[in-house]
N, C-alpha and C positions, 0 to 999 in steps of 0.2 A: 213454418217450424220456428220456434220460439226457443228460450232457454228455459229451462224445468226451475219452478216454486219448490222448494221442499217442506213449505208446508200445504199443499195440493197433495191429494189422493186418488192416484190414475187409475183407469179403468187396468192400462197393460202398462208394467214395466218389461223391459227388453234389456237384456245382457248380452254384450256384444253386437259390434255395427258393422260384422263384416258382411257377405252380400243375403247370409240366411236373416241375418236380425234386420238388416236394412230393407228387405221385402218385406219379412212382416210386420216394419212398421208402415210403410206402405200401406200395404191392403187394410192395416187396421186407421190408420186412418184415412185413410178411401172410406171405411164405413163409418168417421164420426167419431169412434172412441179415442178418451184422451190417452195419450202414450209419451210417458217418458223412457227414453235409451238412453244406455252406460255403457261407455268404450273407454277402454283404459288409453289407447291410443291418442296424439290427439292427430298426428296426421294418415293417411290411408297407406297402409304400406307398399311398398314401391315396386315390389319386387312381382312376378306372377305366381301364382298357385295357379290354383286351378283352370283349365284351357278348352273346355269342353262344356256343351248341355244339347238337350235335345227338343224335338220340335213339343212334345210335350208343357216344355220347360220357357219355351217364347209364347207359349199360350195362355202360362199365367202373368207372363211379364203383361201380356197384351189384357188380361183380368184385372192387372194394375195402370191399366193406361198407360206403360212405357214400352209397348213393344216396339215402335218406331225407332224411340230413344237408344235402347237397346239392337234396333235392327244397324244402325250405325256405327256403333262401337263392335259390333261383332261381326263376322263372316259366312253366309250362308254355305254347307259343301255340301255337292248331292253324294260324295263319295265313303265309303265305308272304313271298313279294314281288313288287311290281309294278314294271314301267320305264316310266315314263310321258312322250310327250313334251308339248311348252308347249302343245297342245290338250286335254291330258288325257287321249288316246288312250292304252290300254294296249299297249304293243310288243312286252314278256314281263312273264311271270309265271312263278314260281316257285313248285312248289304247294305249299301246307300240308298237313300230316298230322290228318285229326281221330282223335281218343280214343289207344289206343295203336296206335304203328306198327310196323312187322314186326320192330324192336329188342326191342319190351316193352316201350317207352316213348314217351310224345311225340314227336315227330320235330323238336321246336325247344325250347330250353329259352334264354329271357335272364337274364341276372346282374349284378351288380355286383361285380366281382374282388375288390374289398377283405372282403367277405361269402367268396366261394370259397376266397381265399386262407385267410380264418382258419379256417374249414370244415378243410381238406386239411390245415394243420399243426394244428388241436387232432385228428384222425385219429393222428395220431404220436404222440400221449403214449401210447396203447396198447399200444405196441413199446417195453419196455426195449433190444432189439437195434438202435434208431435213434438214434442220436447226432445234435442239430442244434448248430452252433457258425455263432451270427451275430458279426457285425462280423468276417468271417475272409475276407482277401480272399487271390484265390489270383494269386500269379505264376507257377508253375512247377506245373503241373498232374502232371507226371511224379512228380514228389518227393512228390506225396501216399501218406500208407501204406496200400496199397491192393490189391487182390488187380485190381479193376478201378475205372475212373475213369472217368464219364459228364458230360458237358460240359452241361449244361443252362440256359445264362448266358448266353443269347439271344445278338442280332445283332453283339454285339462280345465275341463268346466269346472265352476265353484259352484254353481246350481247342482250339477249330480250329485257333488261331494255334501251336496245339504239334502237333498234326495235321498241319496244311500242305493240299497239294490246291489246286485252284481251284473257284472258283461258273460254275454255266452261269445264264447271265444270258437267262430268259425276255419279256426286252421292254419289261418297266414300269417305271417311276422316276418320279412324279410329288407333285410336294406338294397336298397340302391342308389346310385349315383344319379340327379338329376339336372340337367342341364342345358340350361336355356341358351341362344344361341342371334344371333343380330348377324343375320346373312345380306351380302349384297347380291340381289336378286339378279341382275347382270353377267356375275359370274357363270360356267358355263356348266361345274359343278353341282350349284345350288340350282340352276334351271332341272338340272336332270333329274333331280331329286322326286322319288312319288308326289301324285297330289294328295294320294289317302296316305291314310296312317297306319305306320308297319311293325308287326311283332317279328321281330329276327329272332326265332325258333333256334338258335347254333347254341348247343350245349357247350361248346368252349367256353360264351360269352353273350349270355342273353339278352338281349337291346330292344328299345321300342322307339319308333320314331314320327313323330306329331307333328303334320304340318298346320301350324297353327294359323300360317298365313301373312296377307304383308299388315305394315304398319309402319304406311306414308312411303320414303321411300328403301327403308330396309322387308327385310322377309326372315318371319321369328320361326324357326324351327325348334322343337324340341328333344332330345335325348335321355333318356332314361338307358342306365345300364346297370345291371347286375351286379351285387359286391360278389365276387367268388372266394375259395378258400386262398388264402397267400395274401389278401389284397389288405392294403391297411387304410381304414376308412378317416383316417386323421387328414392321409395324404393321394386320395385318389381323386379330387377333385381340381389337383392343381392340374395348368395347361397343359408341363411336358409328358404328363400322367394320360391325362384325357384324349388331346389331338390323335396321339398312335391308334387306340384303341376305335376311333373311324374314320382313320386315313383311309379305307379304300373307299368312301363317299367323300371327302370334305378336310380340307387343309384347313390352315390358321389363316391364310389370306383370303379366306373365303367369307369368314365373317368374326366377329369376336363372340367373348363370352358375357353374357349379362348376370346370369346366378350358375353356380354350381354349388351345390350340397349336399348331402348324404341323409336320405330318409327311410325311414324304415318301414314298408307299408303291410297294414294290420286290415283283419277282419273282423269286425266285434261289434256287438249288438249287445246294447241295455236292457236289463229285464228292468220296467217299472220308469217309465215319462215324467209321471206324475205323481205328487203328493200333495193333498190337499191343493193349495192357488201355486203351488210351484211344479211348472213345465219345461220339460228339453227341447229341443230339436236341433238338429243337423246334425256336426261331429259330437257333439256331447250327450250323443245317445247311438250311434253308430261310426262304424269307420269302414270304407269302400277300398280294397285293394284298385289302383287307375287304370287296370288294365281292358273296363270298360268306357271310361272315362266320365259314369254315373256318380260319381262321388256328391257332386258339389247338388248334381239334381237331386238325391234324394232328399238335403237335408230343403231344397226349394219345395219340392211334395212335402215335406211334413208342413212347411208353415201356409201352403195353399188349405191343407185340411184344417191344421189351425183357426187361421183366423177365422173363418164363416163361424166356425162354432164356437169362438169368443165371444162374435160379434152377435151372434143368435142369444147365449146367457146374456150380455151386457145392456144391449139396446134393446132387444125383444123378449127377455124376461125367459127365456128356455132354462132348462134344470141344467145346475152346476155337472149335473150326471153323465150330462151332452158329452163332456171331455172325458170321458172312462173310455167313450170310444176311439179318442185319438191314438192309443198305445195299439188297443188290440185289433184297429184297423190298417195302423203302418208298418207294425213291424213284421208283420209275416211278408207284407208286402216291399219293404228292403229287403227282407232276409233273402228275396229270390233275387235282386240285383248282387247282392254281395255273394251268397253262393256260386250265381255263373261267372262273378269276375276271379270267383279263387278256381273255378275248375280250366279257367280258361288261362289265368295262372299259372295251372299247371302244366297246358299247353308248352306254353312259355319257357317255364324256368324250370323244366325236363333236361336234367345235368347227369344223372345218373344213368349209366350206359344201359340195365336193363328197364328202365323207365322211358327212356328214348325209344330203344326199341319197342317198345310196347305200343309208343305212341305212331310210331312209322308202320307198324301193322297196321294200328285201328284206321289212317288214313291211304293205306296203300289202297284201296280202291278208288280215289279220289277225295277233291277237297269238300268238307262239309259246309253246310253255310246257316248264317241265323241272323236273325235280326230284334232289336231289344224286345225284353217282354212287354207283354201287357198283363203283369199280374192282377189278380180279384183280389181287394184290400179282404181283411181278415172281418170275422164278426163285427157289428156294431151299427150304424146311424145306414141302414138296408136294408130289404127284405133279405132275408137269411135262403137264398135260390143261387144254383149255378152261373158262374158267367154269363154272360156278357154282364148280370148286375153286379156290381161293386167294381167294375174296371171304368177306366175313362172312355168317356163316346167320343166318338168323330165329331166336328167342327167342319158343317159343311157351308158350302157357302151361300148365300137367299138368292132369290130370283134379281135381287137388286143388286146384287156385289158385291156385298155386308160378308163379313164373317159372322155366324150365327151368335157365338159368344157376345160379338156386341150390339144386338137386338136385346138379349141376356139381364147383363148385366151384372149386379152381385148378389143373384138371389136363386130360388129354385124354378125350372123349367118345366114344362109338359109339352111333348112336343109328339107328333102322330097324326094318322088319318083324321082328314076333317070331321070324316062321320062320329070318328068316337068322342071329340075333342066339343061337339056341336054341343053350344048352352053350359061349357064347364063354368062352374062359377071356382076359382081355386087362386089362393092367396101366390100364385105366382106367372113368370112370365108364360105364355099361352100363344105355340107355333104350330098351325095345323097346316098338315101337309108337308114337314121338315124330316127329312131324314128317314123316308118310305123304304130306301132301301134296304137302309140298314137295319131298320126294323123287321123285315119282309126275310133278311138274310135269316133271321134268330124266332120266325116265326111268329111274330110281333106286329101289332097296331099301335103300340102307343108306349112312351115311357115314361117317367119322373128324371131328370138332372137334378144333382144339388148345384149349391152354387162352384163347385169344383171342379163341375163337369164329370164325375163320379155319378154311374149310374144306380141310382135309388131304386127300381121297382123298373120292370114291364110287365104291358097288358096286352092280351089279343082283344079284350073286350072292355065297353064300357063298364061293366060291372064290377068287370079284374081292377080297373084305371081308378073307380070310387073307393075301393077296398084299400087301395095302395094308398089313397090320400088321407083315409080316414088315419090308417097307422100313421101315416107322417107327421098328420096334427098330433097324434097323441105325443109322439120319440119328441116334440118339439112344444109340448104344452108347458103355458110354464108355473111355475114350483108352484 
C-alpha cells in the first residue's frame, strides 16, 4: 500500500474505507488493478457499528485471503435467534448453523468493527498497487482520476448524489436506542444471559438483545430498544434513563456503557448503481432495518460481485457492459434481505393492540422458524434458468482438506462428473468429481461457478456444459 500520485490514472478509485471500500480494495488488488482510496477520516472510528455477518460473508473474506485474519477478530456462534413474547413464548426462531455450514464456514460469525476494520486495512499493505489517502474528502466524485469510481461512503454518499436516481422506500423508518454495553463476564447476571440473540416481542417496549461476545477479559452485549410515544430521544440514552428499562436482566454493576445513541433504522433501496465509470455499493445504495443483522453483509455481496467484473473489463478486456449487470443482479437480491428484516420487524415492533393480536393468532399454533435466504441474483452475467443458477453453491471440502474455493481461486470454475468434464479444454479452474451431490440433488452433472461462487449455468450433459461455455465466452468477449 503506498500513498496515491495524483498525477496517476487508477484502474478503481474507492470512496470510503469503512469495511465495504476496505474489501473491495482488497480483492481488487488481489487481482492487480491499480486502486486509489478516499477516507475523509484519518483515524478508524472507535466506536462499533455493525456486530454481525454470516458464513457466506467469511467465504469472501477467505476469496481475499484474510479469512484466518478475520477468523480471530471475530466469534464463531452455532446459535440463531429467538422472538419471544412478555410470557417467554418463543414466536420464531431463527436457526443456527452447527460446525461448518454449506459455505465452509460457520453460518454466524460476531465482531467488533473497530477489530474488522483494522483486520481489512492492514490486508492492504500487501498491495503496492493500492493507494489509501485519509483525511481526503471528496466533493466531486467525477473529477477523480479514475478509469472507474465506486461510491462506498455509506448513507450520505456523495457518489449517489453525483449519480442521481431515486430510493424505493420499503416501509421502515423507525428510531431506536442502541447500546453497547462492557460487561464483566463473572457477574452472575451477565452469565445468565442467552447465548443467542433475542427479540423481546413486549409491545410495552420492544428490545433486541445481541450477544456479541467476549473481548479479552470483558463480554460486549448489545441492546437495542425501541423509542415509544412519550420518550424524548434528546434524553433517552442517558444512564438513569436506560439501566431501569433492563433492570430485570442486568444492573449498572454489571457492566458499563461504551456507546449509547439514537438511530433511526430505514429500508431503502436505490433505483440506478450506475452511471457511466461511477458505482455504489453498500449503504449508498441500500439500507437493512438489523433486525436480521444482514446489513453490513449485503453491502460485502455487492463488492464480491463487483470486483470480478471490474477485474474482467480492466485486466481482461471484457465489455464496460459486464457492469449493467451488477444493479439488476443485486438488487432484487437485497431487496429479499431487506424485506424479511422489515416483516420480521414487524414481528417486533407490534405495539398496537390489534396488531399484537393478530400476531399472537398467527403464532398460537406454535413457533415458526427460518433460516437466511439463499436468494437467485436477478437477470444478468447467467443463464437466464431457475435456481439453483444464479444463487451461491456450497464450498465443499476436497478429498485433501482444502476448502474447494481455494483450489479456485479468483476465477471461474467447472466443476462435475468426470465423465462430462473428460478432455474440457476451458479457460478455467477444472474440478471433476466435486460436489456430485449437490449436483445430483438438482438433477445435474456439471455446473459453471463465477469467480463469486455464484452459479453461472448447470448441465446434465456434456453438450448442455459446451453450450453453457460457448455463452460465457461471448457475456465475457471483449469490446
Amino acid at each position: 500500500m503506498q500513498t496515491p500520485r495524483p498525477d496517476r490514472l487508477s484502474d478503481v478509485a474507492i470512496v470510503g474505507l469503512g469495511p465495504v471500500g476496505a474489501l473491495l480494495a482488497n480483492l481488487l488488488g488481489q487481482a492487480g488493478l491499480t486502486v486509489d482510496v478516499h477516507e475523509r477520516d484519518r483515524e478508524i472510528h472507535a466506536l462499533p457499528r455493525a456486530v454481525h455477518f454470516d458464513g457466506e460473508i467469511m467465504r469472501i473474506f477467505q476469496a481475499a485471503d484474510l479469512a484466518e485474519e478475520v477468523a480471530r477478530c471475530a466469534r464463531a456462534s452455532p446459535y440463531g435467534a429467538r422472538y419471544i413474547d412478555p410470557s417467554g413464548r418463543v414466536l420464531v426462531e431463527r436457526r443456527g448453523i452447527e460446525g461448518e455450514g454449506p459455505q465452509g464456514w460457520a453460518g454466524s460469525w460476531y465482531f467488533h468493527q473497530p477489530d474488522l476494520d483494522r483486520t481489512l486495512r492492514a490486508g492492504l499493505e500487501r498491495f503496492p498497487n493500492v493507494s489509501v489517502r485519509l483525511e481526503s474528502e471528496i466533493a466531486t466524485p467525477e473529477d477523480l482520476p479514475a478509469r472507474f469510481v465506486v461510491g462506498c461512503d455509506g448513507a450520505r454518499s456523495v457518489v449517489r448524489r453525483a449519480i442521481g436516481g431515486r430510493q424505493r422506500d420499503l416501509g421502515l423508518h423507525q428510531p431506536w436506542l442502541v447500546v453497547d454495553l462492557l460487561c464483566d463476564p463473572a457477574r452472575p447476571r451477565v452469565a445468565a444471559l442467552p447465548p443467542y440473540s433475542v427479540q423481546f416481542c413486549d409491545p410495552s417496549r420492544p428490545m433486541t438483545l445481541v450477544n456479541v461476545g467476549p473481548s479479552g477479559a470483558i463480554v460486549r452485549r448489545r441492546w437495542e430498544i425501541m423509542l415509544m410515544p412519550g420518550d424524548d430521544p434528546d434524553r433517552i440514552a442517558e444512564p438513569e434513563r436506560f439501566w431501569p428499562m433492563i433492570a430485570r436482566w442486568l444492573a449498572p454493576e454489571d457492566g458499563h456503557i461504551e456507546r449509547a445513541a439514537v438511530y433511526t433504522f430505514h429500508s431503502v433501496v436505490q433505483e440506478g448503481w450506475r452511471r457511466g465509470r461511477l458505482l455504489l455499493a453498500g449503504d449508498s445504495c441500500h439500507q437493512t432495518p438489523p433486525f436480521l443483522g444482514q446489513g453490513l453483509c449485503a453491502g460485502l455481496r455487492d463488492v464480491a460481485n463487483l470486483a470480478w467484473k471490474l477485474a474482467a473489463i480492466v485486466r481482461d478486456g471484457a465489455p464496460d457492459s459486464l457492469l449493467d449487470t451488477y444493479e439488476s443482479e443485486r438488487r432484487p437480491h437485497v431487496a429479499t434481505f431487506i424485506e424479511l428484516a422489515v416483516r420480521m420487524g414487524g414481528v417486533i415492533q407490534a405495539t398496537d393492540p390489534a396488531a399484537v393480536a393478530a400476531r399472537d393468532r398467527r403464532f398460537a399454533g406454535g413457533p415458526e422458524s427460518f433460516s437466511f435466504p439463499l436468494p437467485q441474483l436477478g437477470a444478468g452475467c447467467r443463464v437466464d434458468d431457475p435456481s439453483p443458477i444464479g444463487t451461491i453453491a456450497p464450498q465443499p471440502r476436497l478429498p485433501d482438506g482444502r476448502r474447494m474455493d481455494d483450489t479456485i481461486g479468483a476465477r471461474f470454475a467447472v466443476l462435475g462428473a468426470r465423465d462430462v468434464l473428460a478432455g474440457l479444454d476451458a479457460p478455467a479452474a477444472i474440478l471433476p468429481d466435486v460436489g456430485l451431490d449437490w449436483l445430483a440433488t438438482h438433477g445435474s452433472r456439471a455446473a459453471i461457478l463465477r469467480p463469486d461462487r455464484y452459479v453461472y449455468a448447470m448441465a446434465r450433459t456434456r453438450a448442455e456444459l459446451d453450450a453453457a461455455l460457448a455463452r460465457l465466452a461471448r457475456d465475457l468477449r471483449p469490446a
